[in-house]
C-alpha positions in Angstrom: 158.1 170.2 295.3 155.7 172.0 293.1 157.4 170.7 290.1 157.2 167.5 290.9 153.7 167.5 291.2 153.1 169.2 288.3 155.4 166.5 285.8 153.0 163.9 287.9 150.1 165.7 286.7 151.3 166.0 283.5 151.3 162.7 283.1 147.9 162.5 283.6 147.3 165.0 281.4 149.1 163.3 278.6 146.7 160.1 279.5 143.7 162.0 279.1 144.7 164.1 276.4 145.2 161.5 273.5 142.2 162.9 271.2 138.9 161.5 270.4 137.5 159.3 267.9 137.8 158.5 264.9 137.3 160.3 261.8 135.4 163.6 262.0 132.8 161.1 264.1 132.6 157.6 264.0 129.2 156.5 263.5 128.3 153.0 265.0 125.4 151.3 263.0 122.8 149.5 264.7 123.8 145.6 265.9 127.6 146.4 265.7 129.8 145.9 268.9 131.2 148.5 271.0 134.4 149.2 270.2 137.2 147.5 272.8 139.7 150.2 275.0 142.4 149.7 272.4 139.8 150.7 269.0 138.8 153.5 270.9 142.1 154.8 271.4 142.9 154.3 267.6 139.8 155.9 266.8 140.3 158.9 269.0 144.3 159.1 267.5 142.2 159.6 264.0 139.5 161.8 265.4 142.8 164.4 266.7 144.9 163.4 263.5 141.6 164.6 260.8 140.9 167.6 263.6 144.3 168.9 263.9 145.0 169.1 259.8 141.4 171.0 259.7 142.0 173.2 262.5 145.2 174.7 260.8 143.5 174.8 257.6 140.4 176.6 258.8 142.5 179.2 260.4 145.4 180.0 258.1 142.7 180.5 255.2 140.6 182.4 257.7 141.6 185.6 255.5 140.5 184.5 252.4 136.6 183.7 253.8 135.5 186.8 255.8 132.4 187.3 253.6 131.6 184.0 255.6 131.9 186.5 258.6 128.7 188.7 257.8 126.5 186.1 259.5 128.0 186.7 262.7 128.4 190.1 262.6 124.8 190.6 262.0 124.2 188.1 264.9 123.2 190.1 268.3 124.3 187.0 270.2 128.0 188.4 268.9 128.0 191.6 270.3 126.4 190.2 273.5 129.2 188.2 274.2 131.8 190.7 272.9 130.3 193.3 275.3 130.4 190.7 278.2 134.0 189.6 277.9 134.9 193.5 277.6 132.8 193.8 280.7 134.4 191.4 282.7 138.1 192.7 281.3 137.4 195.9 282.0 136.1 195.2 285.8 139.3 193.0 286.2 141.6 195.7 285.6 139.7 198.1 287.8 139.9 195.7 290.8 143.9 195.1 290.2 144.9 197.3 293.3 142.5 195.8 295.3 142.2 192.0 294.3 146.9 192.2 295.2 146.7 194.4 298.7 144.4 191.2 299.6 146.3 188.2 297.7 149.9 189.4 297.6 150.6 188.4 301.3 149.0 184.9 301.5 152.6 183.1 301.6 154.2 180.7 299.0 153.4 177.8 300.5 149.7 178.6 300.5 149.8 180.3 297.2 151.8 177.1 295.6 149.1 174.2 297.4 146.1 176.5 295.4 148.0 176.1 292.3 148.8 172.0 292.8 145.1 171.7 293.7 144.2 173.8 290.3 146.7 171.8 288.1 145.5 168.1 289.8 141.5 168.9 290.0 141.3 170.3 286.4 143.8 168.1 284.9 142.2 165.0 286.7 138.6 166.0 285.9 139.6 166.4 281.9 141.1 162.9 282.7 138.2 161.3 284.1 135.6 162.4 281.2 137.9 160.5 278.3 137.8 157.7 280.9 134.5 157.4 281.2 134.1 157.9 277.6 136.2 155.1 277.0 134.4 153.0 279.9 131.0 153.5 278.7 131.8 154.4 274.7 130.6 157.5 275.4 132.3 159.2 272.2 131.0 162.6 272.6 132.8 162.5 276.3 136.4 161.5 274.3 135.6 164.3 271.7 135.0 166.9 274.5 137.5 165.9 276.4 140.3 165.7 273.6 139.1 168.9 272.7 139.8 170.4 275.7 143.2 169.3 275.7 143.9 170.6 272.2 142.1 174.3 273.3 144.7 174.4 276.2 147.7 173.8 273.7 146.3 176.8 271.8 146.2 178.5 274.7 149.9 178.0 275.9 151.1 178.8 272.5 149.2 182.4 272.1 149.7 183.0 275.3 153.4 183.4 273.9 152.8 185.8 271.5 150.4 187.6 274.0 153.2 188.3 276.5 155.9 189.0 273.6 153.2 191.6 272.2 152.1 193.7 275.6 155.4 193.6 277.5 153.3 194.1 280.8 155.7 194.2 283.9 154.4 191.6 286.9 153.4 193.2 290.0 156.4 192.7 292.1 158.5 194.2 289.2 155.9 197.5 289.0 154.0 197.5 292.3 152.2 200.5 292.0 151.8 200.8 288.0 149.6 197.9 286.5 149.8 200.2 283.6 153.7 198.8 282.8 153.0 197.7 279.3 155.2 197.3 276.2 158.4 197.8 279.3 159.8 193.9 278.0 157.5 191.9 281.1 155.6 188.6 280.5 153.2 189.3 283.3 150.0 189.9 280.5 148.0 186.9 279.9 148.8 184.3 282.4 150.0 181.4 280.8 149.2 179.1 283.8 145.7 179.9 283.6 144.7 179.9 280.4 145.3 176.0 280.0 143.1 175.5 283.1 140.0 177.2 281.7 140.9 175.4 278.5 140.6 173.0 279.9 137.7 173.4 282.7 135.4 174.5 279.2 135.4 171.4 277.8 134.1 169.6 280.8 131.5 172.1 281.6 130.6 172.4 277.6 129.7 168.5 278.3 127.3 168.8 280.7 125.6 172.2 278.7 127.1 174.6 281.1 124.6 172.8 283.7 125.5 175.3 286.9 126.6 172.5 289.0 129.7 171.2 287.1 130.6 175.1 285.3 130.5 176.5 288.9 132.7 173.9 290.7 135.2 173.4 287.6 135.5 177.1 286.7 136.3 178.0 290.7 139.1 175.3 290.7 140.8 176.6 287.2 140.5 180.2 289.1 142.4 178.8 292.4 145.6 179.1 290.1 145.0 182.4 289.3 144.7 183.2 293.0 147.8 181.3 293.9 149.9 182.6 291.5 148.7 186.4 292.3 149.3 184.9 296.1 153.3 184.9 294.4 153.1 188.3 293.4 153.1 186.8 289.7 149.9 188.4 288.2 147.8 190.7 288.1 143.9 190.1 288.6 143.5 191.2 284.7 146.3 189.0 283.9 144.4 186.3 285.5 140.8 187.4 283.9 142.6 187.8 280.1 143.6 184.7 280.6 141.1 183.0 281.8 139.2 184.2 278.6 141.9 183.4 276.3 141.4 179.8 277.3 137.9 179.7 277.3 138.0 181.2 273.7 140.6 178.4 272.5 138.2 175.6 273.3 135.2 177.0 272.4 136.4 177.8 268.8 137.8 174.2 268.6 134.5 172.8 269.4 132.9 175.2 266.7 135.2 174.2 264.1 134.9 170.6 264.6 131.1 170.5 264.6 131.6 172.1 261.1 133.6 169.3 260.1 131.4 166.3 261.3 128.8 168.7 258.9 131.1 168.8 255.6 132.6 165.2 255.9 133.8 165.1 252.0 136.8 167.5 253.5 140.2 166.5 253.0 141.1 163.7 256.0 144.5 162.1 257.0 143.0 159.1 257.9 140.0 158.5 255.5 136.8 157.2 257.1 133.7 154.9 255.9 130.7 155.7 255.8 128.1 154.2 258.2 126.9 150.6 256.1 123.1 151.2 256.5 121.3 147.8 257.9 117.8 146.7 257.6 115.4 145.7 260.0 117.6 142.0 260.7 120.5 144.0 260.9 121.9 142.9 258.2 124.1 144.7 256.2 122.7 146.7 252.8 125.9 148.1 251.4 126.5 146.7 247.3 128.3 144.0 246.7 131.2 144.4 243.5 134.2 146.0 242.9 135.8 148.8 244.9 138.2 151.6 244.7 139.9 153.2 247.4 142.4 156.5 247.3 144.5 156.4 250.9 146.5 159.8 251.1 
């Protein structure tokens, strides 16, 4: 039963998670018509196409730019962070006794409805931002959205390598050691909710972080953590590591693509013109003549 909801949600996911617009940013001059459903979509296909290629890029060559790193080491917002997430690691491992003598016992069928209402609210939620983007051509909403979606498929994939790297053993396999790494398990990160707080960033980054859309959205993506603790899956730092795994994903995707809107002469897959600047009949000022055009 559970599957099936979740390959209906997926399909909404897949809806909502075609990425935004075009270019690094399309920028609509003054007097020009919104774009119809269908340019948007086009434009958003570009916006993931340009993104994606740049995304890899930035992080293979990481290495090879760490002097570009001494800005935020010196930056005390850094270490604040840092020291929070350790914080908040640190408290989730101390409370995993606790947090599965209350959780562990909640049943199946309770544990697996928290998880469907996790997957459908989240998923639905991302959904409904690229909607309305696309409803009112709102392109930051598409961007944000798209994002989101891209910071979740992150997620799922280092998730991987995560569980592969720590070995941890799940609870019902080591019941009274949550110490059981590098023992062959896949119970450390949780790769259900990492995708979810993926996710769940991107529509709270929309709204700022405003408390009344991070607190609702953040306590849905948690209700899978609880439900799949409720199946004896995970433990409570399992749920937390994930949780900031997935945060992390999105938030570094909507660094890096901030940077790219700011260096636009980049290398593109799908080469975007500049915005033709108008005067004050909005008219068109771009020079008349001959062109030349390089398409990769």
């Amino acid at each position: 039963m559970l599957l099936r909801g979740w390959l209906r949600l997926a399909t909404v996911a897949i809806v909502g998670c075609i990425d935004a617009s075009a270019g690094w940013s399309q920028v609509v001059s003054p007097g020009t018509p919104s774009p119809t459903v269908g340019q948007a979509v086009v434009s958003d296909f570009k916006y993931l196409a340009n993104n994606l290629e740049a995304d890899g890029e930035d992080i293979l060559t990481a290495p090879l730019h760490l002097d570009a790193a001494g800005a935020m080491f010196r930056n005390p917002r850094f270490y604040w962070i840092l020291g929070g997430a350790g914080a908040v690691f640190g408290g989730s491992f101390a409370l995993d006794y606790t947090m599965r003598m209350n959780l562990k016992n909640m049943g199946s069928n309770t544990a697996n409805a928290l998880q469907y209402a996790s997957y459908s609210s989240v998923i639905t939620a991302t959904g409904l931002l690229y909607g309305y983007g696309l409803y009112s051509g709102d392109e930051r909403a598409r961007h944000y959205a798209l994002t989101a979606g891209e910071g979740a498929g992150l997620a799922v994939l280092l998730d991987l390598g995560i569980k592969a790297a720590f070995g941890r053993l799940r609870p019902y396999q080591a019941p009274h050691d949550h110490n059981a790494f590098f023992r062959g398990g896949a119970s450390f990160v949780s790769g259900d909710v990492a995708p979810m707080f993926a996710l769940a960033a991107g529509v709270s980054e929309y709204y700022d972080n405003r408390w009344d859309v991070a607190l609702p959205i953040y306590s849905l993506a948690l209700l899978d953590g609880f439900g799949r603790m409720g199946n004896d899956a995970h433990w409570f730092s399992d749920v937390v590591g994930g949780a900031l795994l997935g945060v992390g994903t999105t938030e570094l995707f909507l660094y890096l693509h901030r940077q790219h809107e700011r260096h636009p002469w980049r290398f593109r897959v799908f080469p975007v013109a500049p915005a033709v600047p108008m005067d004050s009949t909005h008219r068109g000022l771009s020079p008349t003549g001959l062109t030349f055009a390089f398409y990769w």
